[in-house]
Backbone as numpy.savetxt, mean C-alpha at the origin, in Angstrom:
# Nx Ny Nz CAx CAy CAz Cx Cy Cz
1.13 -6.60 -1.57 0.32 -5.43 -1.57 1.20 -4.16 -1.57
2.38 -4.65 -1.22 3.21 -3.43 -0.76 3.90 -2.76 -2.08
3.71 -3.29 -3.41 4.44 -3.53 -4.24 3.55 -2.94 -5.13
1.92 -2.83 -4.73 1.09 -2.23 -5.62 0.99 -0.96 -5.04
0.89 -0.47 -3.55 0.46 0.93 -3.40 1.67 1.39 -4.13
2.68 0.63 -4.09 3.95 1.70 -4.24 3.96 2.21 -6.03
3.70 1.24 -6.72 3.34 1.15 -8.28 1.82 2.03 -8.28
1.14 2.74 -7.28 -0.04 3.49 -8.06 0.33 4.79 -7.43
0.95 4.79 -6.21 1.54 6.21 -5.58 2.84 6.79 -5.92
3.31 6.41 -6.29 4.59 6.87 -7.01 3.98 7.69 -8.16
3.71 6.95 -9.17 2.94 7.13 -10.35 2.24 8.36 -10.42
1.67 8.54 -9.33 0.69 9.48 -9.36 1.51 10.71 -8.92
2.25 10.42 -7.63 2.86 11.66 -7.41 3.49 12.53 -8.65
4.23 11.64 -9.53 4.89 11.97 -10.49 4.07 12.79 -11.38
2.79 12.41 -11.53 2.00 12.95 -12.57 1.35 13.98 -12.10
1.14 14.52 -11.30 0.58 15.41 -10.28 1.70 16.33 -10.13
2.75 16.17 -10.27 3.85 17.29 -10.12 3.77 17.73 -11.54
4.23 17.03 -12.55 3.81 17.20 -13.89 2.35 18.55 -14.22
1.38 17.77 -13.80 0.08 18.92 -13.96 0.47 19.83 -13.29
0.79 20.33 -12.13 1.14 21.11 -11.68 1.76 22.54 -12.10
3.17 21.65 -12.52 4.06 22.37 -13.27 3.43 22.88 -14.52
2.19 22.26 -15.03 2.40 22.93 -16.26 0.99 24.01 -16.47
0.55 24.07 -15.14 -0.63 25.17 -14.78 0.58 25.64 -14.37
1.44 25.80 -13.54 2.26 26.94 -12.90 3.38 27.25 -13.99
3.33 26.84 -15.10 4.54 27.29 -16.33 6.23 27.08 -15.60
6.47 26.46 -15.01 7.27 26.53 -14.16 8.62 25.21 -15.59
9.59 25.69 -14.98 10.99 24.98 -16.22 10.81 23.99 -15.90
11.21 23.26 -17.19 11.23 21.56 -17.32 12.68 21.06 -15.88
13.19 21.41 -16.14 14.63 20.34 -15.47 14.34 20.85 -13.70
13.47 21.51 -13.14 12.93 21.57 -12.27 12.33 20.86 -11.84
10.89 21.07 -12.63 9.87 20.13 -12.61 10.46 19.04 -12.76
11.47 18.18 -13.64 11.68 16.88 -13.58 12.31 16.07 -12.26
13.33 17.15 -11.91 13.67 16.31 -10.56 12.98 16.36 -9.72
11.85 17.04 -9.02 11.19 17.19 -8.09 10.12 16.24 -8.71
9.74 16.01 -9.51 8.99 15.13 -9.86 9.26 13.75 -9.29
10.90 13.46 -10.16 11.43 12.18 -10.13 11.48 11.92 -8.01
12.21 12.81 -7.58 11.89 12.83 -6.04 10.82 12.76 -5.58
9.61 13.17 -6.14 8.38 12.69 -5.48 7.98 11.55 -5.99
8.38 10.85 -7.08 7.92 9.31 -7.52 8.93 8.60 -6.37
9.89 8.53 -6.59 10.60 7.76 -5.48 10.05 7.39 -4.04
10.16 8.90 -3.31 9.70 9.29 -2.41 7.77 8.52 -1.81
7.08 8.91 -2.74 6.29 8.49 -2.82 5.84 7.07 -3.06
6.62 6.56 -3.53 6.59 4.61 -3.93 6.82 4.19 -2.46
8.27 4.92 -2.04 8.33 4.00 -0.64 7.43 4.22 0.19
6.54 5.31 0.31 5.62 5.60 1.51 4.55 4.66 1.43
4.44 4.46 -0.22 3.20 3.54 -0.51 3.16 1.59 -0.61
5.06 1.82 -0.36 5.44 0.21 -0.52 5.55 -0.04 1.37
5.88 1.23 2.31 5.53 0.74 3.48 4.26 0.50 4.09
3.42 1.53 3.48 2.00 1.10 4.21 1.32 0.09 3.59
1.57 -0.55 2.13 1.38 -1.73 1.33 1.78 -2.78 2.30
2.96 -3.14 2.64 3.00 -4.30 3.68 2.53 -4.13 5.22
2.31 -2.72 5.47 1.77 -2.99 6.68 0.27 -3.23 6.77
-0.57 -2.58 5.34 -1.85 -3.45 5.16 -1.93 -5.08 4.88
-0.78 -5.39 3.91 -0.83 -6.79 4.08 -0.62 -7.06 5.70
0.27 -7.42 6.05 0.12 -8.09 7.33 -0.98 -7.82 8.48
-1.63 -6.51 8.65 -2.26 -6.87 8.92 -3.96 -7.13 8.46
-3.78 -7.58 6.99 -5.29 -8.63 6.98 -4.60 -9.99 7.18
-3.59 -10.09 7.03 -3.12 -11.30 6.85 -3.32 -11.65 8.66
-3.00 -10.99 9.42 -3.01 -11.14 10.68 -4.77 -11.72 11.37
-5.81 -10.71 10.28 -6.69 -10.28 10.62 -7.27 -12.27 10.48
-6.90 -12.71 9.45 -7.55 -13.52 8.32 -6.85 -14.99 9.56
-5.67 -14.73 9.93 -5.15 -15.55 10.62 -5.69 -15.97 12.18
-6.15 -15.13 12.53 -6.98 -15.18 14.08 -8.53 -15.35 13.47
-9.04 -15.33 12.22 -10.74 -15.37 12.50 -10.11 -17.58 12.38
-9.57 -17.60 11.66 -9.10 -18.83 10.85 -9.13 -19.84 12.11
-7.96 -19.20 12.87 -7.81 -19.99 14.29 -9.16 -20.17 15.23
-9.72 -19.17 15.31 -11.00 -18.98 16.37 -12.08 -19.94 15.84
-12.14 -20.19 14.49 -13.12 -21.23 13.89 -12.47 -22.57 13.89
-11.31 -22.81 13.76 -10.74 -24.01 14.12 -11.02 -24.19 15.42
-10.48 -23.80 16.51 -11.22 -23.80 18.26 -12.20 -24.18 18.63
-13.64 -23.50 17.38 -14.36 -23.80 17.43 -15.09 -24.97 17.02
-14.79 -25.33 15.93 -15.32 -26.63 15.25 -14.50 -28.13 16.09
-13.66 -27.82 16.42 -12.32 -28.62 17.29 -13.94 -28.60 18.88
-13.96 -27.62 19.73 -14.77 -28.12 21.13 -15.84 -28.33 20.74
-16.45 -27.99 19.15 -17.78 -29.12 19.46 -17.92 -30.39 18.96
-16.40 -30.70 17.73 -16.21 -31.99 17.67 -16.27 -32.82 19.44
-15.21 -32.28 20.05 -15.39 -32.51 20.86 -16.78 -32.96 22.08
-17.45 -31.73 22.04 -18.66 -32.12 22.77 -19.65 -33.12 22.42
-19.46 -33.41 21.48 -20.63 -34.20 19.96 -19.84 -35.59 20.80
-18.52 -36.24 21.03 -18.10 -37.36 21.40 -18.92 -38.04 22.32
């Protein structure tokens, strides 16, 4: 997951500096590095909170998983 926010936030930052720049008429080799620094910049913010949403559904998905195993487990049990 971490691998997609970072591939749609990057992206965007980049393109968003782009529009920007070109309502504000502002020079190309400006606009490009600050651009390129906000794609970067922006990928990693979106590749850290990407794995910290994975893990936790993965976390989420992992405790309903267990709690129904527990469960089907004490009434196998009680059914004996």
């Amino acid at each position: 997951m971490g691998r997609t926010y970072a591939g749609i936030l990057g992206p965007l930052a980049f393109v968003t500096i782009l529009a920007r720049s070109v309502i504000d008429t502002s020079s190309v080799e400006s606009t490009m590095m600050l651009a390129t620094i906000c794609l970067f910049l922006f990928a990693g913010i979106g590749y850290l909170v990407g794995q910290m949403a994975d893990s936790i559904v993965i976390e989420a998905v992992k405790t309903n998983f267990d709690t129904e195993l527990q469960a089907r487990e004490a009434a196998k049990t009680n059914a004996s």
